[in-house]
C-alpha positions in Angstrom: -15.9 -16.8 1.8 -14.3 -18.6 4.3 -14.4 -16.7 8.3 -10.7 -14.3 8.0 -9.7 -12.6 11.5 -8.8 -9.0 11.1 -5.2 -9.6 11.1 -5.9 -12.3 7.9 -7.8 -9.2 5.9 -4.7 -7.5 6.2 -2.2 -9.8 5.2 -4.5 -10.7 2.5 -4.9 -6.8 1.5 -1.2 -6.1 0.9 -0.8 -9.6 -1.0 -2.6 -7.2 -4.2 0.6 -5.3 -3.7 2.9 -8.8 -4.5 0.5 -10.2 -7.1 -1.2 -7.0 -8.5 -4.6 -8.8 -7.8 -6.9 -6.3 -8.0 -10.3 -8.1 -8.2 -9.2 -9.6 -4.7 -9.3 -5.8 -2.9 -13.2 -5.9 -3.5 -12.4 -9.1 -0.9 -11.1 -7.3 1.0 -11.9 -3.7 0.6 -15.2 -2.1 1.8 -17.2 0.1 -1.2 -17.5 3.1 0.7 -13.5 2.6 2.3 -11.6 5.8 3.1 -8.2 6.8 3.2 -7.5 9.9 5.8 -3.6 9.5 4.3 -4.9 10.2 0.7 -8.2 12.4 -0.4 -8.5 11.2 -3.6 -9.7 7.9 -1.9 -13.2 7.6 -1.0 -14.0 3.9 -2.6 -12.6 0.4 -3.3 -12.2 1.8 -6.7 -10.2 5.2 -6.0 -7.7 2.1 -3.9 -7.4 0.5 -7.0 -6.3 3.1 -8.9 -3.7 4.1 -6.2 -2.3 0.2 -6.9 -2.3 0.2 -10.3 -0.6 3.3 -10.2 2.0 2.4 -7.8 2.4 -0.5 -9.9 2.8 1.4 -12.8 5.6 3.5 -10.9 7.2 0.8 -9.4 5.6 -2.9 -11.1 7.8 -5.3 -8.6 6.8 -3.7 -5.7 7.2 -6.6 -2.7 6.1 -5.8 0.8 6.9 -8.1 4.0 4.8 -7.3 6.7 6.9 -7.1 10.1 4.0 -6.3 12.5 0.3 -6.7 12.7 -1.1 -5.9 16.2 -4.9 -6.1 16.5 -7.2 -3.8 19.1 -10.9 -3.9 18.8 -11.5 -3.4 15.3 -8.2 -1.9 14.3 -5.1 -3.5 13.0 -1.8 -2.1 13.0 0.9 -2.5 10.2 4.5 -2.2 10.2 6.1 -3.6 7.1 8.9 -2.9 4.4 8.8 -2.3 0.6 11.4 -2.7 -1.8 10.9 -1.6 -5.3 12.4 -0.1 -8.7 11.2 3.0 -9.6 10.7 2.0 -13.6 7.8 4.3 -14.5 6.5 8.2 -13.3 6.6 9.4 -10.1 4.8 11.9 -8.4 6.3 14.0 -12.1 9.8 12.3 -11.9 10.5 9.7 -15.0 11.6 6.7 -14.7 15.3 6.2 -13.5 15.1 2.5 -12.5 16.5 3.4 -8.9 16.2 0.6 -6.3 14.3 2.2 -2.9 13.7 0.7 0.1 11.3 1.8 2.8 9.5 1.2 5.7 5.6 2.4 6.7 3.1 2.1 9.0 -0.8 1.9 9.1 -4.1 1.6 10.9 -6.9 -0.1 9.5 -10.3 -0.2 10.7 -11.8 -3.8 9.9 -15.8 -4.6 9.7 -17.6 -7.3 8.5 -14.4 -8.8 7.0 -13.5 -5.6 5.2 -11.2 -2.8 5.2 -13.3 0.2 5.8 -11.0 3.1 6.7 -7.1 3.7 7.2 -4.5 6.4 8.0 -1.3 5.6 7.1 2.6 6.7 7.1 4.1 6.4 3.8 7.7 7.9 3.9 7.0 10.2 0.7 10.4 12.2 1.8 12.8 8.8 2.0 11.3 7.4 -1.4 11.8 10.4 -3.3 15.0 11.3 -1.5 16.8 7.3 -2.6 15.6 8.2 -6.2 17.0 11.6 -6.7 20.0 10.7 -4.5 20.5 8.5 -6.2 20.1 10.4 -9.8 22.8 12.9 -8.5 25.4 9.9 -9.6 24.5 8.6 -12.2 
């Protein structure tokens, strides 16, 4: 594998969320990563499944990244998301609801890889455009 700067792992990291690539997060993705925004994530393979289920929630998910601002080993992320919400939810079905929001993340980068992050993903504004937006239908 070619030489990536930190700021490259990232970029190439949310590119799984625009292609749904998930062989390329063991790329990019230490085995032993750790998410302190999520529990449930202890692996490369609990990150997977947290794609393929946001895929499954939301399967033309697009993110643009706005910001990445390296320190040490640590990159920051600023980007957008758009997305239909055309499958379940955190338990709401499917009501093919366009959201748009923003978040923000720190990942810790060694040896190439992503090997923890703590993120800020606007739970509260995604599930807020949804049902808002259920009320008129």
């Amino acid at each position: 594998m070619d030489s990536l700067n930190n700021k490259e792992v990232v970029r190439q990291f949310f590119e799984i969320y625009n292609n749904q690539d998930y062989e390329a997060a063991y790329k990019y993705i230490a085995p032993n990563y750790i998410d302190h925004g999520l529990p449930q994530v202890r692996s490369v393979e609990d990150a997977i499944e947290i794609l393929k289920g946001t895929h499954k929630a939301f399967p033309d998910i697009k993110v643009v990244i706005d910001d990445l601002i390296e320190e040490n080993e640590k990159v920051v992320f600023r980007g957008h998301f758009t997305a239909t919400h055309l499958g379940e939810f955190v338990g709401i079905a499917p009501s093919g609801v366009k959201v748009e929001f923003e978040a923000l993340e720190i990942f810790k980068i060694e040896n190439q890889k992503i090997t923890e992050s703590w993120g800020y993903w606007p739970m509260h504004t995604i599930i807020n455009q949804i049902t808002a937006a259920e009320k008129f239908k």
